[in-house]
N, C-alpha and C positions, 0 to 999 in steps of 0.2 A: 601173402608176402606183405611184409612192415613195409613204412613209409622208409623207416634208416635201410632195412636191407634193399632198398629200390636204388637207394640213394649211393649208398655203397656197389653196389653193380654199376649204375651210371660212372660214377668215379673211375672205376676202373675200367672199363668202357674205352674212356677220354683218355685215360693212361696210354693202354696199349695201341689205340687208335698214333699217339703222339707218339711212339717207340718205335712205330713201322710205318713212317710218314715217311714217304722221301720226295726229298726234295732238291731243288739244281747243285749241283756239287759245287763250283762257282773257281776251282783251281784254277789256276794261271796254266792255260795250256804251252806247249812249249813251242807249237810250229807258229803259231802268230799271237802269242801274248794276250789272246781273248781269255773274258773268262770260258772253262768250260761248261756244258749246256747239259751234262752228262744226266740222267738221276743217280741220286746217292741212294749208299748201300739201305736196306729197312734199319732205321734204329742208330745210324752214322749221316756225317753229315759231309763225306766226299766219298765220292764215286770209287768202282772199281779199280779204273783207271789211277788214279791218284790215292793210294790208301786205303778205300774203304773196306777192302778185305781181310786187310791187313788183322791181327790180331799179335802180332810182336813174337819176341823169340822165346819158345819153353823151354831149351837145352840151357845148363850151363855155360854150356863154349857159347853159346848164341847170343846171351845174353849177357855173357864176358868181351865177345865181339863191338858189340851194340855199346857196351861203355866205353870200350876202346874208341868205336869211331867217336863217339859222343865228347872225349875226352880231346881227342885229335882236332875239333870242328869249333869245339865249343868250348867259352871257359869256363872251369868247373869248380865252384870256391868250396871246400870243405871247412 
């Protein structure tokens, strides 16, 4: 084994050590406004509880949904 291919394994190594690190979610919990103490998902940076599962909508209508509220909530400048 080369000194580069060591070096390159280290690298990635440090990669995916830092993709599946988790760490405290820190969401404003809703029952007393603390942060929360949760761990976040591997690779996410909030908890199950607040998003971290989340992976958003694949349907059409879901993701026609998702602009609608988006549009309703938020202002949207085209």
């Amino acid at each position: 084994m080369t000194a580069k291919s060591k070096d390159i394994e280290g690298l990635a190594r440090v990669a995916r050590a830092k993709s599946t690190a988790r760490v405290v979610c820190g969401a404003k919990r809703h029952r007393d406004a603390q942060p929360c103490q949760a761990k976040s998902e591997p690779g996410k940076h909030r908890c199950r509880f607040h998003g971290g599962r989340s992976t958003g909508p694949k349907t059409p209508e879901g993701k026609a949904r998702a602009l609608a509220n988006l549009r309703q909530n938020r202002r949207v400048d085209k």
